[in-house]
C-alpha positions as CSV (number, residue, x, y, z in Angstrom):
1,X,31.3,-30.3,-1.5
2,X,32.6,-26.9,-2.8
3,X,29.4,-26.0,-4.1
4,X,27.4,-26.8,-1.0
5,X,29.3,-24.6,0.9
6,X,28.8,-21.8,-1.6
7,X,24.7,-22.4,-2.2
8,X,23.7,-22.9,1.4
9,X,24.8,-19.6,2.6
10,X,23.1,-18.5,-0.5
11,X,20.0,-20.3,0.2
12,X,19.6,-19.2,4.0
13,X,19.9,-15.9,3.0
14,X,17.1,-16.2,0.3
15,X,15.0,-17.7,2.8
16,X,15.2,-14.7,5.1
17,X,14.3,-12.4,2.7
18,X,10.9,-13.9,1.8
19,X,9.4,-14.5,5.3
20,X,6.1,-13.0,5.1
21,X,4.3,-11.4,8.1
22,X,1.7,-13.1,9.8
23,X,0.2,-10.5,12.4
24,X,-2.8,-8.7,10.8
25,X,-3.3,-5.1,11.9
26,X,-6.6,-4.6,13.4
27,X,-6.6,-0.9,13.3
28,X,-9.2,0.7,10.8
29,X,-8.1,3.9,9.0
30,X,-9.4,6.6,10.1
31,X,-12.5,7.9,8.4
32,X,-12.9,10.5,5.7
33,X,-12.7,14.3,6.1
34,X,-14.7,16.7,4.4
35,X,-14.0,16.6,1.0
36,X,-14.3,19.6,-1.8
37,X,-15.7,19.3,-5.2
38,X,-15.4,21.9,-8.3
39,X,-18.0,22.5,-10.3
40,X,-18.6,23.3,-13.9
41,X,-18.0,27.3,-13.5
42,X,-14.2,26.2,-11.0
43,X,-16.2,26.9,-7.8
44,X,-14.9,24.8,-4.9
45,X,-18.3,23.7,-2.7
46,X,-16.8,21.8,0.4
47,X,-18.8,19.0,1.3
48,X,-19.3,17.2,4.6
49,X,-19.9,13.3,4.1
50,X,-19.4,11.6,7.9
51,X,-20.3,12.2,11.5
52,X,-17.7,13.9,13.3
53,X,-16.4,17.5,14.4
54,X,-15.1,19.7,12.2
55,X,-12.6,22.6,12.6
56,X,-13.6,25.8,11.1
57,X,-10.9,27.2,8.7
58,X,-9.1,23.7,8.6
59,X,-11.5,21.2,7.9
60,X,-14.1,23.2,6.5
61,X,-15.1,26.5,5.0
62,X,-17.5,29.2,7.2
63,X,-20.0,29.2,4.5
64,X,-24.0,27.9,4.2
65,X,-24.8,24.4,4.2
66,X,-27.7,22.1,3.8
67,X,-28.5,18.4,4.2
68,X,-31.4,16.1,3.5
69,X,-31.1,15.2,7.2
70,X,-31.8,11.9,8.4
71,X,-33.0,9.7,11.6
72,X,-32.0,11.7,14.6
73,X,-29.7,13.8,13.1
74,X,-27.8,16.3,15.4
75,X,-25.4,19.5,14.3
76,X,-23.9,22.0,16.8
77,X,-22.3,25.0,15.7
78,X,-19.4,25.1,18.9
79,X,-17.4,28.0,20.8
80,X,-14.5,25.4,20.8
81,X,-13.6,21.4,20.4
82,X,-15.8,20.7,23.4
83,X,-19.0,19.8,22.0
84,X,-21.1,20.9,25.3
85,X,-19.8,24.7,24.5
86,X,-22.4,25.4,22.2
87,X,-23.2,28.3,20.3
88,X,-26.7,26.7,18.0
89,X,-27.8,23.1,17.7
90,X,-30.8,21.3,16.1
91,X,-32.2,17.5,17.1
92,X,-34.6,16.4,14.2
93,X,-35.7,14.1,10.9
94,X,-36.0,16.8,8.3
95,X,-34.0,18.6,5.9
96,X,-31.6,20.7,7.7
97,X,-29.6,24.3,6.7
98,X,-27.0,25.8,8.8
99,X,-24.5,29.1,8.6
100,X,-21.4,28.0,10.2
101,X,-19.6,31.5,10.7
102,X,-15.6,32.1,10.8
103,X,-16.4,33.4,14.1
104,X,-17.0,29.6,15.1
105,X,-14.9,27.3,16.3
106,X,-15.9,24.0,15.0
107,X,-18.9,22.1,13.2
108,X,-20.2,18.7,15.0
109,X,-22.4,16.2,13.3
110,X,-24.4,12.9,13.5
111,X,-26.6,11.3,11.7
112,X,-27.5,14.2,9.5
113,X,-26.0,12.4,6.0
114,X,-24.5,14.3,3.6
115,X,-23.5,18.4,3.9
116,X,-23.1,20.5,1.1
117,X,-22.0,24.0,1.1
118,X,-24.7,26.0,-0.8
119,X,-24.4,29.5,-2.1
């Protein structure tokens, strides 16, 4: 009887520590930033690979860019994070290029695929 006293405590308190969670989190990480890449000469070339806005100076460099483009694609260069306070924008298919300059305040994008900073 001795021992039974001793091992259910013990096995209670196993228990406990293996109960496993059974709510599933249905909140998606948020996506990507822009990213930077170095190439073979140490240059860093930031790169923009997702719709979004993008601060100037924070989450990308005032530099040239280009893109392939792609259905619909949209960029605005913006006066600040409200993206009707526009300083230049383009609506087309084609292959796109853009001077975002430290002057502006952020970068919007949709559609337009991949960004790369070009010299």
């Amino acid at each position: 009887m001795k021992r039974f006293a001793i091992a259910a405590p013990a096995l209670l308190l196993a228990a406990c520590g293996t109960a496993t969670h059974t709510g599933a989190s249905t909140t998606a990480p948020p996506p990507a930033g822009p990213k930077t890449v170095i190439d073979s000469h140490g240059a860093y070339w930031s790169v923009i690979d997702n719709d979004g806005t993008f601060v100037v100076g924070v989450d990308l460099w005032a530099a040239k860019y280009r893109s392939a483009g792609g259905t619909a694609c949209y960029w605005a260069r913006l006066r600040s994070l409200d993206p009707s306070d526009i300083i230049d924008n383009k609506n087309t298919n084609g292959p796109q290029a853009v001077q975002i300059r430290l002057s502006d305040a952020a970068f919007l994008t949709r559609n337009c695929g991949t960004w790369q900073q070009i010299p």
